[in-house]
C-alpha positions as CSV (number, residue, x, y, z in Angstrom):
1,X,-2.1,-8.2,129.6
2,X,-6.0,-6.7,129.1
3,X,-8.0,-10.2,128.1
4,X,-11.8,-9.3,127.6
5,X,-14.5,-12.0,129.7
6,X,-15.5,-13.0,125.6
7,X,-11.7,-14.0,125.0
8,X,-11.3,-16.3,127.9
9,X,-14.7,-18.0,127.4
10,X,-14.0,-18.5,123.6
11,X,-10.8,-20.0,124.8
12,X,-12.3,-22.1,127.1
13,X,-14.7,-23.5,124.9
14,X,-13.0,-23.8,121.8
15,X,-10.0,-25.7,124.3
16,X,-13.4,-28.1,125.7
17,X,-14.9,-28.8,122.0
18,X,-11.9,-29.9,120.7
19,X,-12.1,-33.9,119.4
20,X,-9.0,-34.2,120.9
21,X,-10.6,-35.0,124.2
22,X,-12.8,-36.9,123.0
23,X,-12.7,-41.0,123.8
24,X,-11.3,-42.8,120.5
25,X,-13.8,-44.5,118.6
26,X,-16.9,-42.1,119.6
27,X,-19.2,-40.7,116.6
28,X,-18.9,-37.3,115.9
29,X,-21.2,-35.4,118.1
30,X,-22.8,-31.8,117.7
31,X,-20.8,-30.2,119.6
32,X,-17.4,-31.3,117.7
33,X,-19.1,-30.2,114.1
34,X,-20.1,-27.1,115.8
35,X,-16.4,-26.3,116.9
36,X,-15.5,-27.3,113.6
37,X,-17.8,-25.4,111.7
38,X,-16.9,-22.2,113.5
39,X,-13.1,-22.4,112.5
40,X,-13.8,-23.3,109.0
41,X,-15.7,-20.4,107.1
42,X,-16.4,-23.0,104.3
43,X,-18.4,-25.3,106.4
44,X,-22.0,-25.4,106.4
45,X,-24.3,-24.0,109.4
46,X,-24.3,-27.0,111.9
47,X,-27.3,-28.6,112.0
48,X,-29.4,-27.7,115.0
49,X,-28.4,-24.0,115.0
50,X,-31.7,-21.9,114.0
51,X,-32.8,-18.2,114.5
52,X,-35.5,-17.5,116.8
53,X,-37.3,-15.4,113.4
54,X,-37.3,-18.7,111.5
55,X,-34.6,-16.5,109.1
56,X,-31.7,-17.7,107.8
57,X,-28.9,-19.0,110.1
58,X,-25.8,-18.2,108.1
59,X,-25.8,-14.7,109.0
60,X,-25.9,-14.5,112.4
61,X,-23.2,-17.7,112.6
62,X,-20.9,-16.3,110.3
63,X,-20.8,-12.8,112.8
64,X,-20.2,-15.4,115.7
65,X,-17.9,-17.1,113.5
66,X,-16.0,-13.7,113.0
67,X,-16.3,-12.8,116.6
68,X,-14.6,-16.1,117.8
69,X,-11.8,-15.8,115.1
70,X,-11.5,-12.3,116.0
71,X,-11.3,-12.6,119.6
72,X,-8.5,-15.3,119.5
73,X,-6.6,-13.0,116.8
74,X,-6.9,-10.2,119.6
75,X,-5.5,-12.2,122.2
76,X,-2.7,-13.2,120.3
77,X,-2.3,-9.8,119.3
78,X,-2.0,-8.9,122.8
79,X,0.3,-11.7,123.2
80,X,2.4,-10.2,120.7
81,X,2.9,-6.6,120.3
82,X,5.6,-6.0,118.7
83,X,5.9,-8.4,116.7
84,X,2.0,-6.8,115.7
85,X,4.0,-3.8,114.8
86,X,6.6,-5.2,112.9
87,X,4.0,-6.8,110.6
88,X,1.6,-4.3,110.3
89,X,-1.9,-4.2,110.7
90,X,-2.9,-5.7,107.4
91,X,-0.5,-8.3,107.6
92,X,-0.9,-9.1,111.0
93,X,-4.6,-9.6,110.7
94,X,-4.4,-12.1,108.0
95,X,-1.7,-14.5,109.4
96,X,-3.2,-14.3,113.3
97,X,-6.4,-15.4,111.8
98,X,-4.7,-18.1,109.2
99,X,-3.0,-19.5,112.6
100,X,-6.3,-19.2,115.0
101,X,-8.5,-21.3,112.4
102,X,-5.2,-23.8,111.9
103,X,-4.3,-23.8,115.7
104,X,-7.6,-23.5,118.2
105,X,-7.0,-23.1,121.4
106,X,-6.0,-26.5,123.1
107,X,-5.8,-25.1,126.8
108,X,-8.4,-22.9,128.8
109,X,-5.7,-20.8,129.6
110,X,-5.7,-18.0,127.4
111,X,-2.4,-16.9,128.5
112,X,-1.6,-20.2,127.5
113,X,-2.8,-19.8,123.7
114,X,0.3,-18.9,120.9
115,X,3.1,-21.1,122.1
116,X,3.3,-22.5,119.0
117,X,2.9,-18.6,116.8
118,X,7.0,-18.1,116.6
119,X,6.8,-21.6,114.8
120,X,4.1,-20.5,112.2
121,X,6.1,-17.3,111.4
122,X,8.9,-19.7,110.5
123,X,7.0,-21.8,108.6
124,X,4.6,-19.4,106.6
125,X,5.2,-18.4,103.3
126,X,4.7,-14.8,103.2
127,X,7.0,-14.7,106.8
128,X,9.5,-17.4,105.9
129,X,12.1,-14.7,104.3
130,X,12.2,-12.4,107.8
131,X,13.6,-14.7,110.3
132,X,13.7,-12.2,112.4
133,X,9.6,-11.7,112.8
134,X,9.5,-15.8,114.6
135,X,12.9,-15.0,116.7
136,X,11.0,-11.4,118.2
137,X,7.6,-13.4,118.4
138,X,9.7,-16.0,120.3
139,X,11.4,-13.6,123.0
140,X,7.9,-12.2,123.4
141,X,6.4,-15.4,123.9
142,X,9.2,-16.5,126.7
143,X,8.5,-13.0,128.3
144,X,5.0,-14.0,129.1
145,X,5.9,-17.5,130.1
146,X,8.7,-16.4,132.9
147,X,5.5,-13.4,133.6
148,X,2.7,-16.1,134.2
């Protein structure tokens, strides 16, 4: 599987940002409301995050914002071909984004990143009537377990 450098370092980040590994108890910090932020395309520009033109910073985050989405939703792809064919490209693009903003990476494993993607099928509305999508997402998803 083809995994661009961008993909692996979003992964790893996204996996190091997460509150999760944070101690219990600890404030919010800038990094966690920037990890947030970029997953959620209804939060507000993190404070702290500026263009160097003194323009405004919504633009360029909400292309980074897109890129990140974008590059976990290619990796997943990746992950899952066929199951990429069977939904179709419209389709596809809308629920592997849906599940990269409700399920960042927790690993900096990239390879590591969708275990949980058969599941989502099962449990989304507009998959929930086609079984069949989660149990071929599934087969593809032990493939590249007994492969890595």
């Amino acid at each position: 599987m083809h995994v661009t450098c961008c993909a692996n370092m979003i992964a790893f980040w996204a996996a190091v940002m997460r509150t999760e590994l944070m101690p219990d108890g600890l404030p919010e910090t800038h990094h966690d409301a920037f990890a947030k932020a970029v997953l959620d395309p209804a939060a507000d520009v993190p404070a702290g995050v500026a263009r160097a033109n003194g323009g405004d910073p919504r633009e360029v985050f909400n292309v980074y914002r897109n890129n990140v989405v974008a590059s976990l939703a290619d990796a997943l792809k990746a992950a899952f071909p066929i199951t990429s064919q069977l939904l179709g490209d419209g389709l596809q693009k809308a629920l592997m984004a849906d599940f990269v903003r409700a399920y960042p990476p927790e690993s900096p494993v990239l390879s590591e990143y969708g275990a949980t993607f058969p599941a989502h099928l099962v449990q989304h509305p507009v998959t929930r009537g086609r079984p069949f999508l989660a149990d071929v997402a599934l087969l593809e998803l032990r493939r590249l377990e007994a492969y890595h």
